[in-house]
mmCIF file of the N, C-alpha and C atoms, coordinates in Angstrom:
data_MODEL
# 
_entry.id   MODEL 
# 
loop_
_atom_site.group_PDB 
_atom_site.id 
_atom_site.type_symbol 
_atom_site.label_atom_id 
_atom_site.label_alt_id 
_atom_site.label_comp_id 
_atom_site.label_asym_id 
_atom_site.label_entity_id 
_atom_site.label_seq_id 
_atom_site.pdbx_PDB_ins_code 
_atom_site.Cartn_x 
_atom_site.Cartn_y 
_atom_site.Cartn_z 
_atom_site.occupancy 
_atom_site.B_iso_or_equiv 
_atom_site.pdbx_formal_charge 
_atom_site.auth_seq_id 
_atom_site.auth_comp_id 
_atom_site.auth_asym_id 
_atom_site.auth_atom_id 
_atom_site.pdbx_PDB_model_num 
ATOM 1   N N  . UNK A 1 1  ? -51.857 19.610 21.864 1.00 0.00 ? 1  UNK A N  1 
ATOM 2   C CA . UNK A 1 1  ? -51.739 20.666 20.853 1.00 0.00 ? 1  UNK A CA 1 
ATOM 3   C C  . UNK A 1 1  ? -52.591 20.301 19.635 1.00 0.00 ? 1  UNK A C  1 
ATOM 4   N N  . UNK A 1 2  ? -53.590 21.307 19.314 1.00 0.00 ? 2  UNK A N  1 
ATOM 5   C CA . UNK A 1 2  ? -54.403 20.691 18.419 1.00 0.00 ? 2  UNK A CA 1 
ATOM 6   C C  . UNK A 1 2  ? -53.404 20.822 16.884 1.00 0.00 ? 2  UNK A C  1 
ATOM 7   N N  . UNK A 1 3  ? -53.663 20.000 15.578 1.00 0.00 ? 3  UNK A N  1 
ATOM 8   C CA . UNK A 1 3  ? -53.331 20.202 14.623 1.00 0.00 ? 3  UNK A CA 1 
ATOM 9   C C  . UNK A 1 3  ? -53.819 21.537 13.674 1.00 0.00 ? 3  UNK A C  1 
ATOM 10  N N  . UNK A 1 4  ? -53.160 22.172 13.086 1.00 0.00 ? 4  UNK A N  1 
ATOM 11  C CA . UNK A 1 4  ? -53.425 23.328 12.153 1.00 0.00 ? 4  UNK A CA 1 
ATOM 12  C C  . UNK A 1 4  ? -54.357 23.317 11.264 1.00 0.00 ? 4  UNK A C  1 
ATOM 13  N N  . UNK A 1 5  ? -55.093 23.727 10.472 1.00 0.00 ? 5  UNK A N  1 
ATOM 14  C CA . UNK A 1 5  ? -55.588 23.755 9.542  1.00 0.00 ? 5  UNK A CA 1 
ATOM 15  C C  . UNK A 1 5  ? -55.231 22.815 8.379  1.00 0.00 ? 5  UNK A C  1 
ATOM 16  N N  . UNK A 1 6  ? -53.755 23.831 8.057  1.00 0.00 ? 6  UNK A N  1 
ATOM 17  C CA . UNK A 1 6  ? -53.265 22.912 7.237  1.00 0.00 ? 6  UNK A CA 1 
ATOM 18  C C  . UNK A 1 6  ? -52.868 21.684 7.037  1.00 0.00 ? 6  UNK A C  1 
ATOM 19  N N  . UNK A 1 7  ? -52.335 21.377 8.423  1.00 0.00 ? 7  UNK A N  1 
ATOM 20  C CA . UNK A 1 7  ? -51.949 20.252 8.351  1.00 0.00 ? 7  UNK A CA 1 
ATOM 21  C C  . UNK A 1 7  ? -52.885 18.922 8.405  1.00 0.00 ? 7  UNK A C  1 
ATOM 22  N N  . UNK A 1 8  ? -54.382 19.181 8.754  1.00 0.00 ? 8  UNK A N  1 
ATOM 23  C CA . UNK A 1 8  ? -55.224 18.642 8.289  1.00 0.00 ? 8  UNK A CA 1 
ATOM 24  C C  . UNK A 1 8  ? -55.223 18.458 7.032  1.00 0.00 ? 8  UNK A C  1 
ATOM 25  N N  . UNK A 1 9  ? -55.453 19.486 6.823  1.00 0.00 ? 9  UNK A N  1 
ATOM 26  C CA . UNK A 1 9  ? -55.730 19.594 5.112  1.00 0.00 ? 9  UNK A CA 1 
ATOM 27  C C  . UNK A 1 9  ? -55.125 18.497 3.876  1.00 0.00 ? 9  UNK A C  1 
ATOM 28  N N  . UNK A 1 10 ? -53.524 18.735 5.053  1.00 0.00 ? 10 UNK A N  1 
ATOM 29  C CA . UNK A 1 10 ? -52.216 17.744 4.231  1.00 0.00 ? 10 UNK A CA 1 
ATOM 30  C C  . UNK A 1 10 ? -52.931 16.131 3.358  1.00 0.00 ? 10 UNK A C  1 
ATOM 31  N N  . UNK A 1 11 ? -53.702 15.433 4.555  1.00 0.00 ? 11 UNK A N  1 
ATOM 32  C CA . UNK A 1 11 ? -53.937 14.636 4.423  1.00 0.00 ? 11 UNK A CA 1 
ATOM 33  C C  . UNK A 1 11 ? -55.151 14.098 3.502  1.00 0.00 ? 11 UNK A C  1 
ATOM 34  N N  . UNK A 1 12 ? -55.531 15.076 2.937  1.00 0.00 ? 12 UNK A N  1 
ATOM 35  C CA . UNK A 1 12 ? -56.450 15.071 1.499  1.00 0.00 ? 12 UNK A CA 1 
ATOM 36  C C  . UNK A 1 12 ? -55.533 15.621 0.130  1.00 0.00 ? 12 UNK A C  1 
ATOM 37  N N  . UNK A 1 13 ? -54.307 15.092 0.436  1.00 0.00 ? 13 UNK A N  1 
ATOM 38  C CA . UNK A 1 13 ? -53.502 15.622 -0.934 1.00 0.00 ? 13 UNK A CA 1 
ATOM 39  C C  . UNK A 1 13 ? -53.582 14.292 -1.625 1.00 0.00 ? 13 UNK A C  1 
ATOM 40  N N  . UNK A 1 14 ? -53.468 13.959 -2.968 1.00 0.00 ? 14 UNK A N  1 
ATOM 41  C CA . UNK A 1 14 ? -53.740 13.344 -4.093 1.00 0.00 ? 14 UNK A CA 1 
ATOM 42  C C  . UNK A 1 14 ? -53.491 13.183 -5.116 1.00 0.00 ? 14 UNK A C  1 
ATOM 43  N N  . UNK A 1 15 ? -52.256 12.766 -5.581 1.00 0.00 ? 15 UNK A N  1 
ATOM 44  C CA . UNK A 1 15 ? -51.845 12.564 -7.165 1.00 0.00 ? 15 UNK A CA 1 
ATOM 45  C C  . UNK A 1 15 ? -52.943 13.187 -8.282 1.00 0.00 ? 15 UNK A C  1 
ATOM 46  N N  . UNK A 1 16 ? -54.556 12.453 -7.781 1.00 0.00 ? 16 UNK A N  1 
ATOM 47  C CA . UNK A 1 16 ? -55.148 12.592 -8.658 1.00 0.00 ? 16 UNK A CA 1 
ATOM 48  C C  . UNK A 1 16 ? -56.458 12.745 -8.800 1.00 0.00 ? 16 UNK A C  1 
ATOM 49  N N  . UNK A 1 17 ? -57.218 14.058 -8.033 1.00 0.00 ? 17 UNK A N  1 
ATOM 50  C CA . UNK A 1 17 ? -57.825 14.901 -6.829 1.00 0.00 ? 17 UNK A CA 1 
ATOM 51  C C  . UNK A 1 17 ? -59.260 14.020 -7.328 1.00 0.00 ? 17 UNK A C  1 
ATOM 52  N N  . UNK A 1 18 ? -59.653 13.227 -6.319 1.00 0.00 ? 18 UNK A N  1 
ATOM 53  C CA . UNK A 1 18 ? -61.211 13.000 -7.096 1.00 0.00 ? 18 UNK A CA 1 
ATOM 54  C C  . UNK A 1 18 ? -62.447 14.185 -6.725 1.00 0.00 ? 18 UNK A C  1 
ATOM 55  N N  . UNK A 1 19 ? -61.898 15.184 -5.624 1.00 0.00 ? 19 UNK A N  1 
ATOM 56  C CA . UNK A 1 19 ? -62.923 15.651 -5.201 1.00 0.00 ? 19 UNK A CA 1 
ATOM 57  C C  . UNK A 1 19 ? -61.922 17.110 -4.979 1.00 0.00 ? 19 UNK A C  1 
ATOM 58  N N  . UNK A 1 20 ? -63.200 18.069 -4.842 1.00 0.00 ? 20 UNK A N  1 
ATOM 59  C CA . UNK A 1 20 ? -62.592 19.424 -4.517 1.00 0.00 ? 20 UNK A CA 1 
ATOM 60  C C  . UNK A 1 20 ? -61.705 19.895 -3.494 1.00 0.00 ? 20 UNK A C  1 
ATOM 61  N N  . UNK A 1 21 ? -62.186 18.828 -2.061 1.00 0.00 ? 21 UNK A N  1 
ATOM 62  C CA . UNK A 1 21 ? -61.165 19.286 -1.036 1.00 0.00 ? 21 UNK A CA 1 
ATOM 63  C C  . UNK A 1 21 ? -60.050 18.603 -1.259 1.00 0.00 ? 21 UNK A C  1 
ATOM 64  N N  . UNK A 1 22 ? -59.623 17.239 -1.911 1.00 0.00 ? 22 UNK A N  1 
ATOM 65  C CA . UNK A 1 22 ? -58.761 16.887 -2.865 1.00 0.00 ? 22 UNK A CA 1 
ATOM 66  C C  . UNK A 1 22 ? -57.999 18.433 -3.732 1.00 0.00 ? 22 UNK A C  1 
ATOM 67  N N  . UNK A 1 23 ? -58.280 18.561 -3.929 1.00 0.00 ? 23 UNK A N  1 
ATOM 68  C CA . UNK A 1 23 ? -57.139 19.954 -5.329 1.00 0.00 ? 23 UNK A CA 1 
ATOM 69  C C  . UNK A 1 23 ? -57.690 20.701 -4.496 1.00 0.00 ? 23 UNK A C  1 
ATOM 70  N N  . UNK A 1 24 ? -58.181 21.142 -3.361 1.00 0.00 ? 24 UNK A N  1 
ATOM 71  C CA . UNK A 1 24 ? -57.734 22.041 -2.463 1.00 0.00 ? 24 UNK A CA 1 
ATOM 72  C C  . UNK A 1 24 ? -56.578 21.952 -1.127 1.00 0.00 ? 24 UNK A C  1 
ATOM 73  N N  . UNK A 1 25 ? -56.300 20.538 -1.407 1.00 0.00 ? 25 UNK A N  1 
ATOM 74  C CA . UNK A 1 25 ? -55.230 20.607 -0.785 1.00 0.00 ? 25 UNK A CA 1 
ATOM 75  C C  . UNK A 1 25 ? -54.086 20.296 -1.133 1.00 0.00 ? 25 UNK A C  1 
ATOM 76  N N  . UNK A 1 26 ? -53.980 19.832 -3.068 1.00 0.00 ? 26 UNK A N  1 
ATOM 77  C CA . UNK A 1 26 ? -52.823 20.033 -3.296 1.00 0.00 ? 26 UNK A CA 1 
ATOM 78  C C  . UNK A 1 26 ? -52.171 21.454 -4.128 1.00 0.00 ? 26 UNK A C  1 
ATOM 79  N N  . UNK A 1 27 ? -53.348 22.317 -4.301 1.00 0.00 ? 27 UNK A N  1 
ATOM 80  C CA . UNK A 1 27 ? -53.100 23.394 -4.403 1.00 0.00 ? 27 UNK A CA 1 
ATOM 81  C C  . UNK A 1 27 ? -52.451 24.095 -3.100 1.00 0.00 ? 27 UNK A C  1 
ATOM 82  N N  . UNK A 1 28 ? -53.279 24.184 -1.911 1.00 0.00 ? 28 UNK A N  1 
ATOM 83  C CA . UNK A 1 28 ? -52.585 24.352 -0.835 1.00 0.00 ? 28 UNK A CA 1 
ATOM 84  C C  . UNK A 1 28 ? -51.247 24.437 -0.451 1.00 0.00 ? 28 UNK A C  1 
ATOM 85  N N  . UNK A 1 29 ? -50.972 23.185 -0.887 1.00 0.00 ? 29 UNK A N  1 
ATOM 86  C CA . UNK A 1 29 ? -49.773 22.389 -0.604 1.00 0.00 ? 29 UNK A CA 1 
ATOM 87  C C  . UNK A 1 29 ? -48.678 23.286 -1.620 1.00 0.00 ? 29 UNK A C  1 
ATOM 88  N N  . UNK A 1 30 ? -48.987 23.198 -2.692 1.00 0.00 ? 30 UNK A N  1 
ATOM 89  C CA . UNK A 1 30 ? -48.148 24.319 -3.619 1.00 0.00 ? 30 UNK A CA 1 
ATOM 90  C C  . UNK A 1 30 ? -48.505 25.848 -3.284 1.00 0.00 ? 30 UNK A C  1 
ATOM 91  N N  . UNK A 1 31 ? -49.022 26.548 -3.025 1.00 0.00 ? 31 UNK A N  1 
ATOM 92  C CA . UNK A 1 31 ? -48.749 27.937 -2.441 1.00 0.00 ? 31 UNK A CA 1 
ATOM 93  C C  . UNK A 1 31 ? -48.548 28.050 -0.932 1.00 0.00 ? 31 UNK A C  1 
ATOM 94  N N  . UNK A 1 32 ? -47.346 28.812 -1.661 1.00 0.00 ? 32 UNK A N  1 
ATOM 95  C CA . UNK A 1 32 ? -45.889 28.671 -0.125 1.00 0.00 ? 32 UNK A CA 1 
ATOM 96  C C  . UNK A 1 32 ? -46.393 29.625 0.409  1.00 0.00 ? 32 UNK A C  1 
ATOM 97  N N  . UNK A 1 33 ? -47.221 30.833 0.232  1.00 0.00 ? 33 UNK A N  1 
ATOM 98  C CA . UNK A 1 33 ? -47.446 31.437 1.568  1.00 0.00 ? 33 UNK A CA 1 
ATOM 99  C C  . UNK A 1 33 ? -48.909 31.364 2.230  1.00 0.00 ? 33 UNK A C  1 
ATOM 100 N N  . UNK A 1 34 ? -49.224 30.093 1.923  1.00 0.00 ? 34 UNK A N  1 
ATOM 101 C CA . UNK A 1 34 ? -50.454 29.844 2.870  1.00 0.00 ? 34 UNK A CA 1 
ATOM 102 C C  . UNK A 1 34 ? -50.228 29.998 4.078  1.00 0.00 ? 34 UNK A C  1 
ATOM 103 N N  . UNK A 1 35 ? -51.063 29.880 5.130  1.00 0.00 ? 35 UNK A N  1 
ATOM 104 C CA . UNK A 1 35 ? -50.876 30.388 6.503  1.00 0.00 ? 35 UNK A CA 1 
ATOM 105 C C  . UNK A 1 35 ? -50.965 29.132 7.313  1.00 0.00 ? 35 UNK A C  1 
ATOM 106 N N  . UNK A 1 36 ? -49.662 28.118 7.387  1.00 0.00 ? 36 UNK A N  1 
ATOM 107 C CA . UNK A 1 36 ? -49.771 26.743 7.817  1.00 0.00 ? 36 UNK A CA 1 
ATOM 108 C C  . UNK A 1 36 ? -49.700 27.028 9.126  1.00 0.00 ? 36 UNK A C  1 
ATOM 109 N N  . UNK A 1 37 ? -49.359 27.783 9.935  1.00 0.00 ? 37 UNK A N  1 
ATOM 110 C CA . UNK A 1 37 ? -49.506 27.692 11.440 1.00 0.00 ? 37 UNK A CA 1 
ATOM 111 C C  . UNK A 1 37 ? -51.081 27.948 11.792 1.00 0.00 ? 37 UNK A C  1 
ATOM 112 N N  . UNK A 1 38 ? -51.807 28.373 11.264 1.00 0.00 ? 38 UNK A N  1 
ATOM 113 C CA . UNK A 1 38 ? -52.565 29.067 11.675 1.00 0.00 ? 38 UNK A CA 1 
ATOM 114 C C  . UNK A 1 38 ? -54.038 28.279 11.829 1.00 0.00 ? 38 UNK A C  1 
ATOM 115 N N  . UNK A 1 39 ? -54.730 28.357 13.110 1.00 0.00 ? 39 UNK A N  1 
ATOM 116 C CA . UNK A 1 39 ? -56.024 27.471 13.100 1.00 0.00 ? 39 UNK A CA 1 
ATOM 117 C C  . UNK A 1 39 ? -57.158 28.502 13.480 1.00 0.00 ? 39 UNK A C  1 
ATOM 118 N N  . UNK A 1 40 ? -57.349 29.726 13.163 1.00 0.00 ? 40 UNK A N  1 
ATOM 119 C CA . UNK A 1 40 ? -57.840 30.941 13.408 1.00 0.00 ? 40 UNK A CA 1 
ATOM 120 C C  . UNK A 1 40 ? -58.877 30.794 11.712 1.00 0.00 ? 40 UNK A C  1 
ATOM 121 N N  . UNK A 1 41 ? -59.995 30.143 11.804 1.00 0.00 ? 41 UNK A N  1 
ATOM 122 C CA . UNK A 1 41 ? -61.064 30.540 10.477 1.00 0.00 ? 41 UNK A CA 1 
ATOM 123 C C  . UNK A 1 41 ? -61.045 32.015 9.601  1.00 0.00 ? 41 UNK A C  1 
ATOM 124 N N  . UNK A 1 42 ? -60.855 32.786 10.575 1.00 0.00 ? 42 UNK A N  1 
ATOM 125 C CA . UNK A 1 42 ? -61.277 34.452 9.872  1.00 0.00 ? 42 UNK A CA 1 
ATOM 126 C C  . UNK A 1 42 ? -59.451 34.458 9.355  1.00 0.00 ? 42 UNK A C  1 
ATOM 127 N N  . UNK A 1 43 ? -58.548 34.340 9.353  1.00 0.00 ? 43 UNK A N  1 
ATOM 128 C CA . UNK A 1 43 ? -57.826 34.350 9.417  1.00 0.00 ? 43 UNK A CA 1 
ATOM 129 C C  . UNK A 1 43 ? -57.203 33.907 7.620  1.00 0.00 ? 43 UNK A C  1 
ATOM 130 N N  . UNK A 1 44 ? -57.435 32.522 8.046  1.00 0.00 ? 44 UNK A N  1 
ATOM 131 C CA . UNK A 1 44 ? -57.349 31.412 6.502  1.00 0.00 ? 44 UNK A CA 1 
ATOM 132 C C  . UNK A 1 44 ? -58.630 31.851 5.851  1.00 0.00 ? 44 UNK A C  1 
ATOM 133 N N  . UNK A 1 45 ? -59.707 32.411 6.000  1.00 0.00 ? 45 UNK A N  1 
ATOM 134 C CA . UNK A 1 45 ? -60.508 32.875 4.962  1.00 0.00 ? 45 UNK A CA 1 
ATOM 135 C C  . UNK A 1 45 ? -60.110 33.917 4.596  1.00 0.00 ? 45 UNK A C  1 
ATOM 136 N N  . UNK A 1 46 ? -59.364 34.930 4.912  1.00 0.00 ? 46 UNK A N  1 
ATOM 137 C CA . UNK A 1 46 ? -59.301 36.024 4.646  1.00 0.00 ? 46 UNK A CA 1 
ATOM 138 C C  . UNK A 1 46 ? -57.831 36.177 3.711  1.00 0.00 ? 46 UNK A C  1 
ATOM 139 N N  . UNK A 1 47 ? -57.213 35.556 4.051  1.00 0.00 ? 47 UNK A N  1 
ATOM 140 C CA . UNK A 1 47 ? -56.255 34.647 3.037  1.00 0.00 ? 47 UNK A CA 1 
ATOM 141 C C  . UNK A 1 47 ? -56.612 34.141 2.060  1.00 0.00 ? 47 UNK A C  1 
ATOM 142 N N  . UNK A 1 48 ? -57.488 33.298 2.154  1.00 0.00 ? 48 UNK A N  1 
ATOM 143 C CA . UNK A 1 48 ? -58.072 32.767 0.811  1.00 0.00 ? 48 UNK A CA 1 
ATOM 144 C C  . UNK A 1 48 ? -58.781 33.788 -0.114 1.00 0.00 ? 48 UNK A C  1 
ATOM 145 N N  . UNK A 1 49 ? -59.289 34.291 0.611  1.00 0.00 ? 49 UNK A N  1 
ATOM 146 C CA . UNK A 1 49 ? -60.338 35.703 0.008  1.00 0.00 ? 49 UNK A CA 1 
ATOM 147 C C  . UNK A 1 49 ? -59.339 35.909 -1.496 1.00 0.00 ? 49 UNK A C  1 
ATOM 148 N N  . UNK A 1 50 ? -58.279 36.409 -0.244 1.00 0.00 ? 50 UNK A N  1 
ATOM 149 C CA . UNK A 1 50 ? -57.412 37.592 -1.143 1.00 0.00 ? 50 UNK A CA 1 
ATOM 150 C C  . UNK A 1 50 ? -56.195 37.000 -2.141 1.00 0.00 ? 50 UNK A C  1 
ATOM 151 N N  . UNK A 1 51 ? -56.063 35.824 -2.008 1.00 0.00 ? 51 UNK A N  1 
ATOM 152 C CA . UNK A 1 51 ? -54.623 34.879 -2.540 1.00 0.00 ? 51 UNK A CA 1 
ATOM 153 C C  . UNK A 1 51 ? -54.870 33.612 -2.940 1.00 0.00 ? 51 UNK A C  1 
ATOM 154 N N  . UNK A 1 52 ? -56.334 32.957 -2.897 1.00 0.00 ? 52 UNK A N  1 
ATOM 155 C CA . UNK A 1 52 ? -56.961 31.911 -2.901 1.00 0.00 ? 52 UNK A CA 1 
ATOM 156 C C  . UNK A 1 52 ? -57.402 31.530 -4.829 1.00 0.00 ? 52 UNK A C  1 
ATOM 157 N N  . UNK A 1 53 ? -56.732 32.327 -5.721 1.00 0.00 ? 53 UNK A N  1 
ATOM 158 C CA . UNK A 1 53 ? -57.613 32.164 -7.079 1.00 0.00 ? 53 UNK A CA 1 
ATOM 159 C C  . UNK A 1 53 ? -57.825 30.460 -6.884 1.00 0.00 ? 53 UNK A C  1 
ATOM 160 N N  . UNK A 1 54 ? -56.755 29.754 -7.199 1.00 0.00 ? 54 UNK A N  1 
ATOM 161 C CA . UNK A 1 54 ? -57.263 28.314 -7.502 1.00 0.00 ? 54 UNK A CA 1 
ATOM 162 C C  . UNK A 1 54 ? -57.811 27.690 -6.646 1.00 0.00 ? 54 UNK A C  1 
ATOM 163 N N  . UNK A 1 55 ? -59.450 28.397 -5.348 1.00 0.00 ? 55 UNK A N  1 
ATOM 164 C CA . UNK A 1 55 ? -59.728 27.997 -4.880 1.00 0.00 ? 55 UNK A CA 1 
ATOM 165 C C  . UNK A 1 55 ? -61.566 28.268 -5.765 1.00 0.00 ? 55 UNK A C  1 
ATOM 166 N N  . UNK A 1 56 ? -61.762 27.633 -6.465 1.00 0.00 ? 56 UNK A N  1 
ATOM 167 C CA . UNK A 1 56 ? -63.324 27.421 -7.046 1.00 0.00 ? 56 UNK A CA 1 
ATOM 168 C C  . UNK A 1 56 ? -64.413 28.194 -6.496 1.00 0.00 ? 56 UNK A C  1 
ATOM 169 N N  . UNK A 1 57 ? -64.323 27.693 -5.309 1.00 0.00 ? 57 UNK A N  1 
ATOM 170 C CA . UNK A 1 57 ? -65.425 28.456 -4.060 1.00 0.00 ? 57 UNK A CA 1 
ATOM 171 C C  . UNK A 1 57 ? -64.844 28.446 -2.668 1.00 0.00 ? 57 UNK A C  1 
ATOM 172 N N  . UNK A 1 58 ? -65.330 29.346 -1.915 1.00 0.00 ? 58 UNK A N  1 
ATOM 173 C CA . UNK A 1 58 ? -65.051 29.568 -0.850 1.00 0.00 ? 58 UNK A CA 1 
ATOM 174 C C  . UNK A 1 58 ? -65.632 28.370 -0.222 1.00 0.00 ? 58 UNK A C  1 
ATOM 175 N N  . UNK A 1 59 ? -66.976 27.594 -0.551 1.00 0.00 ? 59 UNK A N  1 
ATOM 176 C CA . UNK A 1 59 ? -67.717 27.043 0.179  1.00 0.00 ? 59 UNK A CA 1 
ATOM 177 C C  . UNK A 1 59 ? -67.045 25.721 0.062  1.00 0.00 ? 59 UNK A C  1 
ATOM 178 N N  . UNK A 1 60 ? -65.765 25.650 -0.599 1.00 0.00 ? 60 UNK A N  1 
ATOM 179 C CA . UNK A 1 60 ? -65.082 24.359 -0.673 1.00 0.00 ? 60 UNK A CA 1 
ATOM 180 C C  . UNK A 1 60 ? -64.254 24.410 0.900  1.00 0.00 ? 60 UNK A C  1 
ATOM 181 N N  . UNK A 1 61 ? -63.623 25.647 1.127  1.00 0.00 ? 61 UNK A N  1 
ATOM 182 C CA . UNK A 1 61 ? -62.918 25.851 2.211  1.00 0.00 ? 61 UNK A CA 1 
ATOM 183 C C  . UNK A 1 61 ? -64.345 25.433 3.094  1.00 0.00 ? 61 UNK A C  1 
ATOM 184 N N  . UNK A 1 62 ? -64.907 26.565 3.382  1.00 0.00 ? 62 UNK A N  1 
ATOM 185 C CA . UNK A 1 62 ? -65.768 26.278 4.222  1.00 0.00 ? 62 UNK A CA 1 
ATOM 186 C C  . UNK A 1 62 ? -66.801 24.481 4.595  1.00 0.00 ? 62 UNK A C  1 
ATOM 187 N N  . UNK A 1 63 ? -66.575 23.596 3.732  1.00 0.00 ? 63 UNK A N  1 
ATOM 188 C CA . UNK A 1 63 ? -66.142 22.428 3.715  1.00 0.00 ? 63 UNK A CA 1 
ATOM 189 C C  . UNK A 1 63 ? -65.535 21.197 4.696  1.00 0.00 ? 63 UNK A C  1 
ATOM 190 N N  . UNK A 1 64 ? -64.415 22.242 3.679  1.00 0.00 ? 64 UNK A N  1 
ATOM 191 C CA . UNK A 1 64 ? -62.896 21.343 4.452  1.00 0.00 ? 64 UNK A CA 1 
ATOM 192 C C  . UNK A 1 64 ? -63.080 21.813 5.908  1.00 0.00 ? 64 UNK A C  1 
ATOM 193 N N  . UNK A 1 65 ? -63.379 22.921 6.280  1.00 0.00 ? 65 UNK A N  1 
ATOM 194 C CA . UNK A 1 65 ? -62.815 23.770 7.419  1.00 0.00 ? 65 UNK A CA 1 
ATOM 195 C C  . UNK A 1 65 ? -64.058 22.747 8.621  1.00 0.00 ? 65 UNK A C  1 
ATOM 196 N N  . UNK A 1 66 ? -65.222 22.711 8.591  1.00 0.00 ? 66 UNK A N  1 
ATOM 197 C CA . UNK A 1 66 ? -65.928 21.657 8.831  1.00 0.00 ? 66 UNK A CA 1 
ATOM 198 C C  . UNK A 1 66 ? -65.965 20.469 9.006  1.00 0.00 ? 66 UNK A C  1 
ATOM 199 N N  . UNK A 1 67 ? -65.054 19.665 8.191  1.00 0.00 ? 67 UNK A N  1 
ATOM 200 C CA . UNK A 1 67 ? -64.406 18.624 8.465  1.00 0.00 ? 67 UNK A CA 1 
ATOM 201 C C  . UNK A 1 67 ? -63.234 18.358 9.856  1.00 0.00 ? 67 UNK A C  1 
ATOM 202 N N  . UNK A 1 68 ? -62.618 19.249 9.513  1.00 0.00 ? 68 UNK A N  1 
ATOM 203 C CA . UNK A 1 68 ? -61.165 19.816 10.534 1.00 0.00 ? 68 UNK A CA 1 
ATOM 204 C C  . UNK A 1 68 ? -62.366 19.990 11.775 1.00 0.00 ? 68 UNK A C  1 
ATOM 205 N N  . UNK A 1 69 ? -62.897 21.190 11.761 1.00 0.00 ? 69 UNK A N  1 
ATOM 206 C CA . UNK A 1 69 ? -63.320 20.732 13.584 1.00 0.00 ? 69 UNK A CA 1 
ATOM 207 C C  . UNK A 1 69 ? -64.233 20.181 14.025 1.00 0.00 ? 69 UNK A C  1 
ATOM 208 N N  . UNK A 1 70 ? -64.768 18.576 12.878 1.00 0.00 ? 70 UNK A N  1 
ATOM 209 C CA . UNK A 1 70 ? -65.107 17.602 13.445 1.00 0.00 ? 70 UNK A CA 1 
ATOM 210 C C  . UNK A 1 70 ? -63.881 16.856 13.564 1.00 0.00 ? 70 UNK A C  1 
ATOM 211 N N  . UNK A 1 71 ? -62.551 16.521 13.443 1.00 0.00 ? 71 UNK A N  1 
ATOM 212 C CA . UNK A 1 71 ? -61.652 16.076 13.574 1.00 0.00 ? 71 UNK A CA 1 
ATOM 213 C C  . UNK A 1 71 ? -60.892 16.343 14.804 1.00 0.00 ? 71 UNK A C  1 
ATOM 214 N N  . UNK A 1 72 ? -61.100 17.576 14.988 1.00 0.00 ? 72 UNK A N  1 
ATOM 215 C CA . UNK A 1 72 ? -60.559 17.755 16.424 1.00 0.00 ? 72 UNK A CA 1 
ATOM 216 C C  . UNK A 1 72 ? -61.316 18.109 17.627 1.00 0.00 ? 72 UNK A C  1 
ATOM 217 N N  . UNK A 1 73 ? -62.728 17.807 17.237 1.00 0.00 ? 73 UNK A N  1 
ATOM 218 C CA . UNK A 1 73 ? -63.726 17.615 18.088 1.00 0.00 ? 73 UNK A CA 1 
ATOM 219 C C  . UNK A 1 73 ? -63.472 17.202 19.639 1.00 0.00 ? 73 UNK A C  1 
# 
């Protein structure tokens, strides 16, 4: 079973964010209706689109999201 998005994500949370995907994932982590099941890209972008303010840039997701499926490569 591959891991979620999010729950990737989990593991760049940080007291004390040195980097963007850092405070994108403890922002994450604080908005409760992110879409943690979900490993569908169009999906969590389109989420973010619309509910994402404390996300800087999209191209931070798009990033992280890059990272994740070299991780589950």
């Amino acid at each position: 079973m591959a891991k979620t998005f999010y729950h990737f994500l989990m593991k760049y949370r940080h007291p004390n964010p040195k980097d963007e995907i850092s405070q994108f994932a403890n922002d994450a982590y604080e908005d409760h209706s992110f879409p943690k099941t979900s490993e569908n890209y169009e999906e969590i972008s389109s989420y973010l689109e619309l509910n994402g303010s404390y996300l800087q840039s999209m191209m931070v997701f798009d990033e992280a999201w890059e990272l994740y499926l070299l991780s589950e490569g």
